[in-house]
N, C-alpha and C positions, 0 to 999 in steps of 0.2 A: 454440713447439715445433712443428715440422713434424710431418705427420700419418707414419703409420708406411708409409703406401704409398711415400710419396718416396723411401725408404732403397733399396729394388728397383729403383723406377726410374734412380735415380741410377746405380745400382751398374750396373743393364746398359748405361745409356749409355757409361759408362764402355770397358767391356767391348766394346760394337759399334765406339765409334771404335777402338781400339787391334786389335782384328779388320783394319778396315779398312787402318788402316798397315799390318799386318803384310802385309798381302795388296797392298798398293800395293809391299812392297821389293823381292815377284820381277819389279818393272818393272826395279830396277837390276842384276840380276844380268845384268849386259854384259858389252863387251869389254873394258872399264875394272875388272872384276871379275876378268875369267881373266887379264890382266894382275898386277892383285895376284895373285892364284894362283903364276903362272909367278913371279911376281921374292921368292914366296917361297919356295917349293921350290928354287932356285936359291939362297938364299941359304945361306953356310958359315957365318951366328955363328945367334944368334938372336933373335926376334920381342923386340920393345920397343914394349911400348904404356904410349900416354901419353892423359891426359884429367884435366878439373878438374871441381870438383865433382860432379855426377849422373854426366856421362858418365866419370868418373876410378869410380864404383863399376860400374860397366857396363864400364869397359875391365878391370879389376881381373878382373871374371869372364870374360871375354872370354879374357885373357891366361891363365888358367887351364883352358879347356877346351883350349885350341890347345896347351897345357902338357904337359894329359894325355891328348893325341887323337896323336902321335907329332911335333908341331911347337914346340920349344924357345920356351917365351916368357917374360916376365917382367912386370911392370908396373911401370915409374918414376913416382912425382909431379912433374909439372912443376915442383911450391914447390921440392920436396928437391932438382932435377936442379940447380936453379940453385943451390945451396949444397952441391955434391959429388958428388951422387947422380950428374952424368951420365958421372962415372967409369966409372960401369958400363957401359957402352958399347964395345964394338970395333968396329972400320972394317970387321970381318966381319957385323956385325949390321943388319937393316932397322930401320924405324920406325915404330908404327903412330900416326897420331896421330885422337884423338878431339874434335870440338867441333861440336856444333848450328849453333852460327853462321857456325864456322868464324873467327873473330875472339879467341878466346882469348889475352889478355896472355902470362899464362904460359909457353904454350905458343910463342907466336910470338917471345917472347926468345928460347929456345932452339933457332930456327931456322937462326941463322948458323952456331952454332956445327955442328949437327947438317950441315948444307950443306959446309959445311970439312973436316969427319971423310969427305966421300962418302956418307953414308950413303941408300942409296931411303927416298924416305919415302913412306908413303900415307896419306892425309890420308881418313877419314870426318866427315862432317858435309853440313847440310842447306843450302848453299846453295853451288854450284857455281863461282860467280865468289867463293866470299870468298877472302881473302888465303891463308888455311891450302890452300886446294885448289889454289890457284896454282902457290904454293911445292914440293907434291908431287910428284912423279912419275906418281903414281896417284890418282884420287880414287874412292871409293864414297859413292854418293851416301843418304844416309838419311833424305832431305825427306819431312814427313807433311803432311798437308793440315789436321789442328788437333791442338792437346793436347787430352787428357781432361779436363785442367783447366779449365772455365768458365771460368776467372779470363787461360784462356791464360798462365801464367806459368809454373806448376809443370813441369817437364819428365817428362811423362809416356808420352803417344805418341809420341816422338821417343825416349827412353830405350828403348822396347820395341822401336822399329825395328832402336838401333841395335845391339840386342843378337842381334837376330834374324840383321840381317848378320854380324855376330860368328861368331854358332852356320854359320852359312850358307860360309863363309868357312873355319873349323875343318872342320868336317864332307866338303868340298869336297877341303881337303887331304888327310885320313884317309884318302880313298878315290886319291887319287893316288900316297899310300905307300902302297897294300897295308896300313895298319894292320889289326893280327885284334886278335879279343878276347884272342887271348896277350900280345901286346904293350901293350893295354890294362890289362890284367892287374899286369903291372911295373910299373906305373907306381903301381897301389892294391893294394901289396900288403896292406894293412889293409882294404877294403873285402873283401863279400861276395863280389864276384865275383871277387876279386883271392886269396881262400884257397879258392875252389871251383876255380879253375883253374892254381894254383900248389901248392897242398898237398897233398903226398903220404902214401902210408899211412906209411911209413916213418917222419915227420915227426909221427905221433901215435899208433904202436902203443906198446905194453906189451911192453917185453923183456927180457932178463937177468933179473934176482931177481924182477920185475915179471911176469912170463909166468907164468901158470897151467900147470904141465904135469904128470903124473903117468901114471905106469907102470901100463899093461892089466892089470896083476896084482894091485894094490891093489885094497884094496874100496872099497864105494861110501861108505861114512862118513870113510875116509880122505883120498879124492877131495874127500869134500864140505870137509874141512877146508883142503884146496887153495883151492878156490873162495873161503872164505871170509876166507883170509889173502889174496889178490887182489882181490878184489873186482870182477870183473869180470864176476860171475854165472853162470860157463862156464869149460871147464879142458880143455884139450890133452892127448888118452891119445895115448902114444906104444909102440912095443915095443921089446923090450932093444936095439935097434943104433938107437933116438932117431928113428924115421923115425915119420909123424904115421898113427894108424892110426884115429882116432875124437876126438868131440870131446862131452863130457857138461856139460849147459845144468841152467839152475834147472830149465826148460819138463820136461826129462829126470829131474827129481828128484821131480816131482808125479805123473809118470806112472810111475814104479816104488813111488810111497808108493801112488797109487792099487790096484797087484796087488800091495801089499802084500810085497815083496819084503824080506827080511832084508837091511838096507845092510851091518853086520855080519860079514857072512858070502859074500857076493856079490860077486864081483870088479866092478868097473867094467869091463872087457872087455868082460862078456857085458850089459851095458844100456845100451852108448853108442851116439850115434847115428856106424854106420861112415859113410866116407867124407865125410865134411864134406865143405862147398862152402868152399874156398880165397880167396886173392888175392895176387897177387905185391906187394911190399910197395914196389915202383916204379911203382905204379897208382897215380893221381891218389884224393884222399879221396873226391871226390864219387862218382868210379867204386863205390870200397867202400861207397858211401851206396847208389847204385842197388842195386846187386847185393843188401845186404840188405831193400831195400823190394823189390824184387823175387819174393825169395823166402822174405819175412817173416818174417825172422830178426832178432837183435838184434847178435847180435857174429860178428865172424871171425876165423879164425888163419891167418895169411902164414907159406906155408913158404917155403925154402929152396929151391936146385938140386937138395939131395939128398932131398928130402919132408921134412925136418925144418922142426919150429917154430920161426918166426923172432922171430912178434911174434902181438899179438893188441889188437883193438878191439872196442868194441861204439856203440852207438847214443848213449851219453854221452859217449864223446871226440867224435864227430861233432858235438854238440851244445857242450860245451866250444870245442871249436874254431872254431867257426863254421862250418861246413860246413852246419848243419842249419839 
Protein backbone atom coordinates (compact mmCIF):
# COMPACT_ATOMS: atom_id res chain seq x y z
CA UNK A 1 0.00 0.00 0.00
CA UNK A 2 1.50 3.18 -1.07
CA UNK A 3 1.92 5.75 1.73
CA UNK A 4 -0.80 8.39 1.76
CA UNK A 5 1.61 11.29 0.45
CA UNK A 6 1.84 9.74 -3.04
CA UNK A 7 -2.10 10.21 -3.66
CA UNK A 8 -1.13 14.45 -3.71
CA UNK A 9 1.64 13.96 -5.32
CA UNK A 10 0.25 11.95 -7.98
CA UNK A 11 -2.74 13.98 -8.22
CA UNK A 12 -0.73 17.30 -8.89
CA UNK A 13 1.32 15.77 -11.27
CA UNK A 14 -1.30 14.92 -13.05
CA UNK A 15 -2.78 18.37 -12.89
CA UNK A 16 0.82 20.38 -13.91
CA UNK A 17 1.11 18.19 -17.09
CA UNK A 18 -2.34 18.84 -18.33
CA UNK A 19 -1.74 22.66 -17.26
CA UNK A 20 0.97 22.40 -19.52
CA UNK A 21 -0.79 21.12 -22.67
CA UNK A 22 -3.40 23.41 -22.06
CA UNK A 23 -1.17 26.17 -22.29
CA UNK A 24 0.98 24.63 -25.12
CA UNK A 25 -2.74 24.78 -27.54
CA UNK A 26 -2.63 28.73 -27.57
CA UNK A 27 0.76 27.62 -29.75
CA UNK A 28 -1.92 26.28 -32.34
CA UNK A 29 -4.45 28.78 -32.50
CA UNK A 30 -3.19 29.82 -36.28
CA UNK A 31 -3.99 30.54 -39.44
CA UNK A 32 -4.96 27.01 -39.79
CA UNK A 33 -7.36 27.93 -36.90
CA UNK A 34 -9.13 31.24 -38.39
CA UNK A 35 -9.33 29.04 -41.35
CA UNK A 36 -11.65 26.66 -39.60
CA UNK A 37 -13.36 29.71 -38.19
CA UNK A 38 -13.96 31.26 -41.57
CA UNK A 39 -15.27 27.77 -43.48
CA UNK A 40 -17.44 27.59 -40.62
CA UNK A 41 -19.27 30.54 -40.46
CA UNK A 42 -19.65 30.28 -43.99
CA UNK A 43 -21.01 27.30 -43.80
CA UNK A 44 -25.19 26.74 -44.63
CA UNK A 45 -25.88 23.07 -43.09
CA UNK A 46 -24.23 22.28 -39.87
CA UNK A 47 -21.22 21.23 -37.78
CA UNK A 48 -20.75 17.37 -37.79
CA UNK A 49 -18.32 16.09 -35.45
CA UNK A 50 -16.90 12.75 -35.41
CA UNK A 51 -14.40 10.85 -32.95
CA UNK A 52 -13.89 7.12 -31.46
CA UNK A 53 -13.49 6.25 -28.31
CA UNK A 54 -12.06 9.11 -25.75
CA UNK A 55 -12.01 11.57 -28.39
CA UNK A 56 -15.71 10.49 -29.66
CA UNK A 57 -16.74 11.69 -25.62
CA UNK A 58 -14.69 14.89 -26.18
CA UNK A 59 -16.24 15.45 -29.58
CA UNK A 60 -19.74 14.56 -28.12
CA UNK A 61 -19.23 17.71 -25.69
CA UNK A 62 -17.41 19.61 -28.16
CA UNK A 63 -20.47 19.24 -30.66
CA UNK A 64 -22.67 20.38 -27.80
CA UNK A 65 -21.18 23.65 -26.78
CA UNK A 66 -20.82 24.81 -30.50
CA UNK A 67 -24.77 23.60 -30.32
CA UNK A 68 -25.63 25.83 -27.73
CA UNK A 69 -22.98 28.85 -28.37
CA UNK A 70 -25.19 29.91 -31.74
CA UNK A 71 -23.32 27.25 -34.14
CA UNK A 72 -25.52 24.22 -35.35
CA UNK A 73 -23.75 20.87 -34.45
CA UNK A 74 -24.37 17.39 -33.95
CA UNK A 75 -22.24 14.47 -33.15
CA UNK A 76 -22.10 11.27 -35.41
CA UNK A 77 -20.34 7.87 -34.41
CA UNK A 78 -18.14 6.90 -36.89
CA UNK A 79 -19.38 2.79 -35.95
CA UNK A 80 -23.16 4.05 -36.54
CA UNK A 81 -22.19 6.47 -39.68
CA UNK A 82 -20.92 3.36 -41.49
CA UNK A 83 -24.32 1.35 -40.85
CA UNK A 84 -26.73 4.61 -41.71
CA UNK A 85 -25.95 7.18 -39.53
CA UNK A 86 -24.05 9.16 -42.32
CA UNK A 87 -27.61 9.79 -43.61
CA UNK A 88 -27.48 12.50 -41.52
CA UNK A 89 -25.35 14.49 -43.43
CA UNK A 90 -26.22 17.21 -46.28
CA UNK A 91 -23.74 18.47 -48.86
CA UNK A 92 -24.61 21.80 -46.98
CA UNK A 93 -22.93 20.66 -43.72
CA UNK A 94 -18.87 20.76 -42.59
CA UNK A 95 -17.05 18.08 -40.86
CA UNK A 96 -15.32 18.00 -37.70
CA UNK A 97 -13.34 15.12 -37.36
CA UNK A 98 -11.48 14.02 -34.11
CA UNK A 99 -8.25 11.50 -33.72
CA UNK A 100 -4.88 11.83 -31.48
CA UNK A 101 -3.13 9.90 -34.00
CA UNK A 102 -4.85 10.94 -36.61
CA UNK A 103 -5.12 7.25 -38.10
CA UNK A 104 -8.43 6.17 -36.91
CA UNK A 105 -9.99 3.03 -39.04
CA UNK A 106 -13.22 4.30 -38.45
CA UNK A 107 -13.09 7.29 -39.18
CA UNK A 108 -10.85 7.12 -42.35
CA UNK A 109 -13.63 4.58 -43.89
CA UNK A 110 -15.68 7.22 -44.13
CA UNK A 111 -13.46 9.50 -45.82
CA UNK A 112 -14.31 8.76 -49.45
CA UNK A 113 -17.52 8.84 -48.92
CA UNK A 114 -17.47 12.22 -47.01
CA UNK A 115 -14.91 13.60 -49.96
CA UNK A 116 -17.72 12.66 -52.66
CA UNK A 117 -20.67 14.57 -50.75
CA UNK A 118 -17.84 17.87 -50.93
CA UNK A 119 -18.04 18.15 -47.70
CA UNK A 120 -14.81 20.55 -45.82
CA UNK A 121 -13.49 18.65 -43.47
CA UNK A 122 -11.21 19.70 -40.55
CA UNK A 123 -9.45 17.12 -39.23
CA UNK A 124 -8.19 17.75 -35.12
CA UNK A 125 -5.55 15.53 -33.94
CA UNK A 126 -1.91 15.28 -32.84
CA UNK A 127 0.15 14.63 -35.44
CA UNK A 128 0.25 16.81 -38.51
CA UNK A 129 1.45 14.50 -41.35
CA UNK A 130 -1.15 11.69 -40.41
CA UNK A 131 -3.51 10.59 -43.08
CA UNK A 132 -6.68 12.16 -41.39
CA UNK A 133 -4.85 15.73 -41.56
CA UNK A 134 -3.93 15.12 -45.02
CA UNK A 135 -7.24 14.29 -46.23
CA UNK A 136 -8.84 17.70 -44.47
CA UNK A 137 -8.97 20.93 -45.64
CA UNK A 138 -8.10 22.35 -42.34
CA UNK A 139 -6.08 20.89 -39.62
CA UNK A 140 -5.88 22.00 -35.80
CA UNK A 141 -3.39 20.79 -34.32
CA UNK A 142 -3.73 19.25 -30.59
CA UNK A 143 -0.06 17.72 -30.01
CA UNK A 144 0.86 17.37 -26.15
CA UNK A 145 4.24 16.74 -25.15
CA UNK A 146 3.13 13.52 -22.63
CA UNK A 147 -0.17 11.96 -21.09
CA UNK A 148 -0.87 12.30 -17.60
CA UNK A 149 -0.81 8.76 -17.77
CA UNK A 150 2.62 7.16 -16.64
CA UNK A 151 1.69 4.26 -18.30
CA UNK A 152 1.54 6.83 -21.56
CA UNK A 153 -1.50 5.06 -22.93
CA UNK A 154 -4.49 6.43 -21.18
CA UNK A 155 -5.58 9.46 -23.31
CA UNK A 156 -5.47 12.09 -20.89
CA UNK A 157 -3.59 15.18 -21.79
CA UNK A 158 -4.32 14.88 -25.23
CA UNK A 159 -8.21 14.63 -24.30
CA UNK A 160 -7.96 17.98 -22.29
CA UNK A 161 -6.20 19.72 -25.31
CA UNK A 162 -8.46 18.51 -27.35
CA UNK A 163 -11.26 19.86 -25.67
CA UNK A 164 -9.73 22.91 -24.92
CA UNK A 165 -9.54 23.60 -28.74
CA UNK A 166 -13.00 22.64 -28.92
CA UNK A 167 -14.13 25.28 -26.22
CA UNK A 168 -11.45 27.64 -28.16
CA UNK A 169 -12.99 27.23 -31.39
CA UNK A 170 -16.89 27.44 -30.00
CA UNK A 171 -16.20 30.51 -28.02
CA UNK A 172 -14.35 32.10 -31.10
CA UNK A 173 -17.41 31.75 -33.16
CA UNK A 174 -19.94 33.14 -30.54
CA UNK A 175 -18.16 36.13 -30.58
CA UNK A 176 -18.28 36.43 -34.57
CA UNK A 177 -21.99 36.05 -34.36
CA UNK A 178 -22.71 38.53 -31.95
CA UNK A 179 -24.18 35.58 -29.86
CA UNK A 180 -25.78 37.56 -26.33
CA UNK A 181 -26.82 36.05 -23.40
CA UNK A 182 -30.45 36.32 -25.10
CA UNK A 183 -29.72 34.15 -27.68
CA UNK A 184 -28.08 31.98 -25.29
CA UNK A 185 -30.84 31.96 -23.29
CA UNK A 186 -33.21 30.05 -26.30
CA UNK A 187 -31.24 27.73 -26.53
CA UNK A 188 -31.64 26.72 -22.24
CA UNK A 189 -34.75 27.50 -21.86
CA UNK A 190 -34.66 25.01 -18.79
CA UNK A 191 -31.65 26.32 -17.41
CA UNK A 192 -31.32 29.15 -14.71
CA UNK A 193 -30.25 31.53 -16.92
CA UNK A 194 -32.54 30.55 -19.68
CA UNK A 195 -35.99 31.32 -17.15
CA UNK A 196 -34.12 34.55 -15.60
CA UNK A 197 -33.81 36.00 -19.08
CA UNK A 198 -36.83 34.58 -20.69
CA UNK A 199 -39.48 34.56 -18.05
CA UNK A 200 -41.89 37.09 -17.75
CA UNK A 201 -44.03 38.43 -14.82
CA UNK A 202 -46.92 37.71 -16.90
CA UNK A 203 -45.69 34.04 -17.31
CA UNK A 204 -46.19 33.50 -13.35
CA UNK A 205 -48.47 36.08 -11.78
CA UNK A 206 -51.71 35.20 -10.05
CA UNK A 207 -54.88 36.51 -12.05
CA UNK A 208 -58.57 36.01 -12.70
CA UNK A 209 -60.13 34.00 -9.47
CA UNK A 210 -56.44 33.85 -8.51
CA UNK A 211 -55.91 37.66 -7.79
CA UNK A 212 -56.32 38.94 -4.28
CA UNK A 213 -58.37 42.09 -4.85
CA UNK A 214 -61.01 43.72 -2.54
CA UNK A 215 -62.84 46.94 -2.32
CA UNK A 216 -61.28 50.26 0.02
CA UNK A 217 -64.65 49.98 1.66
CA UNK A 218 -64.43 46.43 3.30
CA UNK A 219 -63.13 46.01 6.50
CA UNK A 220 -59.93 44.73 7.45
CA UNK A 221 -61.35 41.07 8.63
CA UNK A 222 -63.05 40.89 5.50
CA UNK A 223 -59.78 41.82 3.45
CA UNK A 224 -58.16 39.42 5.63
CA UNK A 225 -60.42 36.61 4.40
CA UNK A 226 -59.28 37.57 0.91
CA UNK A 227 -55.79 37.06 1.59
CA UNK A 228 -56.47 33.90 2.97
CA UNK A 229 -58.57 32.21 0.19
CA UNK A 230 -55.30 33.36 -2.13
CA UNK A 231 -52.83 32.78 -0.46
CA UNK A 232 -50.50 35.12 -1.39
CA UNK A 233 -50.11 36.92 1.90
CA UNK A 234 -51.26 40.38 0.47
CA UNK A 235 -54.51 41.63 -1.51
CA UNK A 236 -55.10 44.41 -3.97
CA UNK A 237 -57.58 47.52 -2.46
CA UNK A 238 -59.02 48.81 -5.27
CA UNK A 239 -61.97 51.71 -5.50
CA UNK A 240 -65.42 51.61 -7.02
CA UNK A 241 -64.21 52.22 -10.86
CA UNK A 242 -61.37 48.94 -10.16
CA UNK A 243 -58.37 51.35 -10.54
CA UNK A 244 -55.49 50.03 -7.79
CA UNK A 245 -55.54 52.43 -4.88
CA UNK A 246 -53.43 50.55 -1.94
CA UNK A 247 -52.23 47.18 -1.32
CA UNK A 248 -52.67 45.44 2.36
CA UNK A 249 -49.61 42.73 3.40
CA UNK A 250 -49.45 40.15 6.33
CA UNK A 251 -46.35 42.84 7.41
CA UNK A 252 -49.86 45.39 7.35
CA UNK A 253 -51.78 42.97 9.55
CA UNK A 254 -49.13 42.90 12.52
CA UNK A 255 -48.92 46.46 12.56
CA UNK A 256 -52.69 47.37 12.89
CA UNK A 257 -52.99 44.20 15.65
CA UNK A 258 -50.04 46.00 17.08
CA UNK A 259 -52.33 49.66 17.64
CA UNK A 260 -54.72 47.39 18.28
CA UNK A 261 -57.18 48.54 15.66
CA UNK A 262 -60.87 46.88 15.51
CA UNK A 263 -60.37 44.82 12.06
CA UNK A 264 -64.24 44.56 12.61
CA UNK A 265 -65.11 47.79 12.21
CA UNK A 266 -62.12 49.44 10.20
CA UNK A 267 -62.37 49.57 6.63
CA UNK A 268 -59.07 48.42 4.99
CA UNK A 269 -58.82 51.94 3.13
CA UNK A 270 -57.83 53.71 5.96
CA UNK A 271 -54.77 50.91 7.02
CA UNK A 272 -53.30 49.99 3.60
CA UNK A 273 -50.29 50.64 2.55
CA UNK A 274 -51.31 53.67 -0.50
CA UNK A 275 -49.53 53.66 -3.48
CA UNK A 276 -47.81 50.36 -3.71
CA UNK A 277 -44.64 50.04 -5.84
CA UNK A 278 -46.15 48.35 -9.14
CA UNK A 279 -44.57 46.32 -12.26
CA UNK A 280 -45.70 46.10 -15.72
CA UNK A 281 -46.57 42.48 -16.20
CA UNK A 282 -44.28 42.50 -19.59
CA UNK A 283 -41.13 43.02 -17.32
CA UNK A 284 -38.84 40.21 -17.38
CA UNK A 285 -39.35 38.01 -13.67
CA UNK A 286 -35.93 38.54 -12.67
CA UNK A 287 -36.67 42.50 -13.01
CA UNK A 288 -39.76 41.80 -10.37
CA UNK A 289 -37.22 39.76 -8.29
CA UNK A 290 -34.69 42.93 -8.12
CA UNK A 291 -37.44 45.46 -7.57
CA UNK A 292 -38.64 43.49 -4.52
CA UNK A 293 -35.18 42.79 -3.00
CA UNK A 294 -34.67 46.05 -3.50
CA UNK A 295 -37.22 47.58 -1.76
CA UNK A 296 -37.71 44.49 0.63
CA UNK A 297 -40.82 43.50 -0.15
CA UNK A 298 -42.19 40.25 -0.65
CA UNK A 299 -44.98 40.37 -3.33
CA UNK A 300 -46.34 42.83 -6.26
CA UNK A 301 -49.39 43.62 -8.11
CA UNK A 302 -49.08 44.39 -12.14
CA UNK A 303 -51.41 46.75 -13.14
CA UNK A 304 -53.02 47.40 -16.24
CA UNK A 305 -52.98 50.80 -18.80
CA UNK A 306 -55.83 51.71 -16.84
CA UNK A 307 -54.06 51.32 -12.97
CA UNK A 308 -56.19 48.40 -12.65
CA UNK A 309 -54.93 45.02 -11.19
CA UNK A 310 -53.69 42.64 -13.55
CA UNK A 311 -51.82 40.10 -11.66
CA UNK A 312 -49.96 39.65 -8.61
CA UNK A 313 -46.73 37.56 -7.31
CA UNK A 314 -44.85 37.33 -4.37
CA UNK A 315 -41.23 35.86 -3.46
CA UNK A 316 -42.68 32.11 -3.75
CA UNK A 317 -43.67 32.04 -7.35
CA UNK A 318 -39.93 33.51 -7.89
CA UNK A 319 -38.79 30.76 -5.98
CA UNK A 320 -41.29 28.05 -7.74
CA UNK A 321 -40.25 29.18 -10.77
CA UNK A 322 -36.77 29.20 -10.76
CA UNK A 323 -35.97 32.78 -10.90
CA UNK A 324 -34.77 32.57 -7.30
Amino acid sequence: MSVPMQWRRWGRQVVEIEADAVRNVSNYIDDQFEAACAAIIACKGKVIVMGMGKSGHIGNKIAATLASTGTPAFFVHPGEASHGDLGMLSKQDIVITISNSGEAHEILTLMPVIKRMGLPIIAMTGKPNSTLAELAQHHLCIAVGEEACPLGLAPTSSTTATLVMGDALAVALLQARDFTANDFALSHPGGALGRRLLLKVADIMHRGERLPIVNEQVTVSEALLEISAKGLGMTAVVDNSGVLTGLFTDGDLRRVLDARVDIHQTTIGTVMTQKPITIDCNLLAAQALKLMEDNNINGLISVDGDGCPAGALNMMDMLKAGVL
